[in-house]
N, C-alpha and C positions, 0 to 999 in steps of 0.2 A: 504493500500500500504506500508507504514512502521510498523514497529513491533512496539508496546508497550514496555514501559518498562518493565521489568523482571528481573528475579535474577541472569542475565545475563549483562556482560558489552555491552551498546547497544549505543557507542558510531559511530559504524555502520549507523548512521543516519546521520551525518554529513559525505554529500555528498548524502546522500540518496535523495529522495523527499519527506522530512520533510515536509516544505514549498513549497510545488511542487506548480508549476504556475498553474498547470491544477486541482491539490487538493483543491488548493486556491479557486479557481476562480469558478470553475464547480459549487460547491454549493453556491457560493454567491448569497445573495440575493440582488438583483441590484434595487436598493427603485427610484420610478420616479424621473426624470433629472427637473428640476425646469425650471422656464421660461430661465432665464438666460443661461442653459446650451441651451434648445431649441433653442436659438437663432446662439446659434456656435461662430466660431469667434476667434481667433487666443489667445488674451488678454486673455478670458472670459476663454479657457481652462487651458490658462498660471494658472490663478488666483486660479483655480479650484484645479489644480495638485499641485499647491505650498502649499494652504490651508492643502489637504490631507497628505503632506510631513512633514508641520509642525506639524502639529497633530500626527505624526510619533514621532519626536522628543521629543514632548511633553510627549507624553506617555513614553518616556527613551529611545529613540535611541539615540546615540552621534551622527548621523549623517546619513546622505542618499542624494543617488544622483539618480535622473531620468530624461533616456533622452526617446524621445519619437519621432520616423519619422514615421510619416501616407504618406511616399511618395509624398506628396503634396503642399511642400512648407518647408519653415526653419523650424527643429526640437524644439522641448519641450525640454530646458534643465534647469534643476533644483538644487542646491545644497543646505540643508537645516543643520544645526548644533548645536547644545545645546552650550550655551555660553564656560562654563567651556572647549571645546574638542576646540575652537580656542586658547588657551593659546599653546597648543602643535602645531596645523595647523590648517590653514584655508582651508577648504575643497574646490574642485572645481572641476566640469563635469568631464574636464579632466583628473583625478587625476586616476595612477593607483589603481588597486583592483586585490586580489587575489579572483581569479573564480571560485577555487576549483573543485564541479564536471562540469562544463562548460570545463571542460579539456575534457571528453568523448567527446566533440562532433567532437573537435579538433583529437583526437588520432582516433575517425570511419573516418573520411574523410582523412589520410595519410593511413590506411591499405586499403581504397577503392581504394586510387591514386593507390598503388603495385599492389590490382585486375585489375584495368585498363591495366596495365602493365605487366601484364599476370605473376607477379612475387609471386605469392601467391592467395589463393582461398578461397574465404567463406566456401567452403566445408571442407577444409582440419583439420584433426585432430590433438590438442595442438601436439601431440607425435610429430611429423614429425617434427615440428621446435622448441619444448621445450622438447626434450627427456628422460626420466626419469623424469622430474621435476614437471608434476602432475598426483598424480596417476586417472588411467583411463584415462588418458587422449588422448587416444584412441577412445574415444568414445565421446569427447567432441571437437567442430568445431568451428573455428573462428568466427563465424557466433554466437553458444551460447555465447560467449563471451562477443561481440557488443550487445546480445539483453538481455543479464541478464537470460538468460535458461540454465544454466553450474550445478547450483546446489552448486557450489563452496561457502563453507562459507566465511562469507564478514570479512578480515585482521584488521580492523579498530575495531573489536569486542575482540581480543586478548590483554590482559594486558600488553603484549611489546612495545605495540605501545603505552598505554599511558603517557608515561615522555616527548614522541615526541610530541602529541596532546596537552598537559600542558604548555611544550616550560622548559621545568624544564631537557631536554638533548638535545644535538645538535650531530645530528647523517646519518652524509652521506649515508642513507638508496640507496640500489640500488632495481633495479624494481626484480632480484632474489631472494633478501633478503624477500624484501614483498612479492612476493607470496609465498615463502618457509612455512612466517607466517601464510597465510591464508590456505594450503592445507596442513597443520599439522595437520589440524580438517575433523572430517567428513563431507562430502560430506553433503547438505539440503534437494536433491532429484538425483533421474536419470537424468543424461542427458537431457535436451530436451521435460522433463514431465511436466513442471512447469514453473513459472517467480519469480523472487526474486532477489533486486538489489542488488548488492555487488560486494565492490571497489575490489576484488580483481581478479573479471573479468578482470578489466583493468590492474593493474599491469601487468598479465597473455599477456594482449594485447601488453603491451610495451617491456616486455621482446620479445615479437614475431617479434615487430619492431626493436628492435636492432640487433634479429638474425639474420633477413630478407635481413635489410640495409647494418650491418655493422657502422653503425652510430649513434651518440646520439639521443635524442630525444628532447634535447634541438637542437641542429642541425635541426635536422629532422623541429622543428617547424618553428624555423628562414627561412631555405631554401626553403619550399614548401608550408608552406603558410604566414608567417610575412612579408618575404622581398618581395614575388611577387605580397603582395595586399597593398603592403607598409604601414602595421601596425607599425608604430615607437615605439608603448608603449606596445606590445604583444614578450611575451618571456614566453619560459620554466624555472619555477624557483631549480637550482636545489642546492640551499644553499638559505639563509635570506639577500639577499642583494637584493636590490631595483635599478632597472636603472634608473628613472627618478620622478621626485616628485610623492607621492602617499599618499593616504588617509591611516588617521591612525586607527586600528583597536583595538576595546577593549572589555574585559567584565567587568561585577561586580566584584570587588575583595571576597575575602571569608566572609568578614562582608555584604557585601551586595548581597550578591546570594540569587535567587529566592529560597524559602525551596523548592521545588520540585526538585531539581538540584542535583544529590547524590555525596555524601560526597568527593567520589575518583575525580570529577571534578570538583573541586569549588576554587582550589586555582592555579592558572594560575603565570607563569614567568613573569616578566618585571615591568616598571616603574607603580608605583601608582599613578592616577590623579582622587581627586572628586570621591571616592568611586569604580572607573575602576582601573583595569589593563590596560596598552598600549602595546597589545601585539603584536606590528606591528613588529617589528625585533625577533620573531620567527621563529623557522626554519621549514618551508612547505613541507621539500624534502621527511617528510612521506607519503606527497601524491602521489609522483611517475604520473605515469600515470593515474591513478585514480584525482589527482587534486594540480595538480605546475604549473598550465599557468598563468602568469596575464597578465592581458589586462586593457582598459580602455572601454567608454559606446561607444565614437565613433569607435574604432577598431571592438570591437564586432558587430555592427551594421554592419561596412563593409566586415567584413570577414562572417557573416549570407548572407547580400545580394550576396556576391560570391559564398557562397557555395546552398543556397535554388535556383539561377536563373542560376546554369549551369558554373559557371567560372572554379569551382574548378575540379569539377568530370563530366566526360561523363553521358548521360543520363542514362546508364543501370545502372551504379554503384550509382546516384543520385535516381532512383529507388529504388535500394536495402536499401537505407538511409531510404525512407520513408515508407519501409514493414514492418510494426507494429504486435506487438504480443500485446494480452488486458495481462495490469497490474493487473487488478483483474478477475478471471477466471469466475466470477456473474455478472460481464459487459462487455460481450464481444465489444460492443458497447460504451464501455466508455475509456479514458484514454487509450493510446496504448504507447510501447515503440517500437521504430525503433531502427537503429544502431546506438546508441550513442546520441540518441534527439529521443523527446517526441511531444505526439501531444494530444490534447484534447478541448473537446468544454470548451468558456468561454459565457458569454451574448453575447455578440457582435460577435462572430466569433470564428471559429477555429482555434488553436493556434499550432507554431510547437517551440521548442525550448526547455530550459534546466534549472536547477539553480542549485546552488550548497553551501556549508558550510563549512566554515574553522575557526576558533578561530579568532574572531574580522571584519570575513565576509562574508555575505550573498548576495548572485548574482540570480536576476532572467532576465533571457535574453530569447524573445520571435520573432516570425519573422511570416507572413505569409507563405503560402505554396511559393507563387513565390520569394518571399525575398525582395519583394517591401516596406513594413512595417516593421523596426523592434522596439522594446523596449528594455527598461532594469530600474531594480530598483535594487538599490543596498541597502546594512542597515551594517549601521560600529559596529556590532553586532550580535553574532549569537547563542549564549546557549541558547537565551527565544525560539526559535525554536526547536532549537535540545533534548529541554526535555519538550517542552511544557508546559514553567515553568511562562510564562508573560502574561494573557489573555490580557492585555491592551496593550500589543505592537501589539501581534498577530492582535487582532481587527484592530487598527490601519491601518499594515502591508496588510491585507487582503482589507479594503476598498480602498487605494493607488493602488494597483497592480490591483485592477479590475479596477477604472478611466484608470490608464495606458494602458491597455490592449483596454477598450471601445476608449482612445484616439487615438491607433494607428491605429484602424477600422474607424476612423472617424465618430464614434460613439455617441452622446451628452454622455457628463461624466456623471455618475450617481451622484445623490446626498449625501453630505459629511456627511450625519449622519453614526452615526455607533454607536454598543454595543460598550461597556467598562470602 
């Protein structure tokens, strides 16, 4: 599903599904649940998920939050921290987090409100509302957009954009500017022949919402879905400034980078703490609609249960969210992408939702089909993902998000062994 590295810059993976919840999780081996779990029980999961969170840490997270609503009762909430990352902040549930590609799921569900609104059409082609601005784009529908069939080489793979990724330039990128960067390149495929994720479908997206509305997209998110599901910690970020307390994000600084990490990405902007970077006051606004939302675990949670049980979107257009194309063209049956969220089997259940990666943070947010259950794990770190440079976090990482996933199914947690 993601590309390997190459002699290509493939920095295109952050945001990608690197760490996709449903990559993750599909092939996990889920080793029998011990008596302890058998027996269930509110404590006994608490205890279970903390364990797996700390051993996150341990393995060199600076930090991770997990909450977890099986619908059933008060949620799993979790905040776990490497000592050294409290001298900066004490982490906490609440604590915002940049969501990165978790913005997709947010920018498919305002271009479905316009469908509903008979103000625009999954059919219609880029041309008609981005005229000139991609070539072919004639031939390409809002619709490839939302489901990653455009063909459109992914912006975040162009050397422009990395001073912005590094935080090493502060550069009020607009959603024209970025897609101008990604449809300078050829095209990946025809139209409509293929699936291959790339941000800059979405940019592609936001510029068609600004045409559409007439309005920002920071607007846009405030107005139609923040303030009416009264998200207080969810905003479109479109500068480095933070509304309300937030978890701080970091990677290894250049002495301490995974060797597998290449060269051009290894030395990151911002204060040095304990062998990190603190690269929380970084500016995001490279992610455009591709990934500037942040939220917190309980916003997310509530703005999934709106949108998976019908609050947000009418049924047809709630429909059209969950029309999946297969990610890999050899499993037609495995992993599907819909409009902007993903869906895929884990042990316990099927899964619908999203994650995403931004320099000092990784988001994976899952919900059932009805939106009765949802999760979220977050890791205040994200290059051991995005180059596949840490097996000992990964393992970690991987054993935590499948407990979370079995926890939100009401599931007994698997048990905490794991490689690494």
């Amino acid at each position: 599903m993601s590309q390997r590295l190459s002699d290509r810059a493939v920095w295109s993976r952050r945001w990608r599904l690197a760490a996709s919840l449903a990559a993750v999780v599909v092939v996990a081996v889920v080793p029998e649940a011990g008596p302890a779990a058998a027996q269930g029980g509110t404590d006994v999961r608490d205890a279970q998920l903390r364990q797996l969170a700390r051993e996150l840490v341990d393995a060199g997270a600076p930090g991770v939050i997990v909450r977890v609503d099986d619908g059933r009762g008060r949620p799993v909430e979790i905040a776990e921290q490497a000592s050294w990352a409290r001298r900066d902040h004490v982490l906490e549930v609440g604590d915002e987090f940049r969501e990165a590609s978790n913005t997709k799921t947010m920018m498919a569900t305002l271009v479905l409100q316009l469908v509903a609104e008979g103000r625009l059409a999954l059919t219609d082609p880029v041309e008609k509302w981005l005229p000139g601005a991609v070539p072919g784009g004639d031939a390409i529908t809002v619709r490839m957009l939302l489901n990653h069939t455009s063909g459109l080489f992914d912006y975040t793979e162009d050397a422009a954009i990395r001073p912005s990724i590094l935080g090493t330039e502060r550069r009020p990128w607009t959603s024209a500017e970025l897609l101008a960067v990604g449809v300078a390149h050829d095209p990946l495929f025809a139209p409509g022949t293929k699936w291959s994720y790339s941000n800059t479908n979405y940019v592609a997206i936001g510029a068609v919402l600004e045409r559409v509305t007439g309005a920002s997209l920071a607007d846009l998110v405030r107005d139609r879905i923040a303030r009416p599901l009264h998200l207080s910690h969810t905003y479109y970020a479109t500068d480095s400034t933070w509304h309300g307390r937030h978890a701080h994000g970091y990677e290894p600084d250049a002495a301490h980078m995974p060797p597998g990490v290449p060269a051009e990405f290894r030395d990151f902007a911002g204060a040095h703490r304990d062998g990190h970077v603190d690269v929380s006051d970084n500016d995001p606004a490279y992610g455009g609609a591709a990934g500037a939302v942040v939220s917190t675990t309980q916003d997310w949670s509530r703005f999934y249960t709106a949108l998976m049980s019908g609050r947000l979107l009418p049924a047809a257009q709630l429909a059209q969210l969950r029309t999946t194309v297969p990610q890999d063209p050899e499993q037609p049956d495995g992993p599907g992408y819909g409009l902007g969220i993903q869906t895929g089997a884990t042990p316990c259940g099927t899964i619908w939702g999203h994650d995403g990666g931004i320099p000092g943070y990784l988001s994976t947010n899952a919900t059932d089909r009805a939106g009765s259950r949802t999760a979220s794990v977050l890791v205040s770190t994200e290059s051991w993902a995005e180059f596949e440079s840490d097996p000992k976090i990964a393992a970690a990482a991987r054993a935590l998000q499948t407990a979370t996933l079995c926890t939100m199914f009401g599931k007994p947690v698997p048990g905490t062994a794991h490689a690494g």
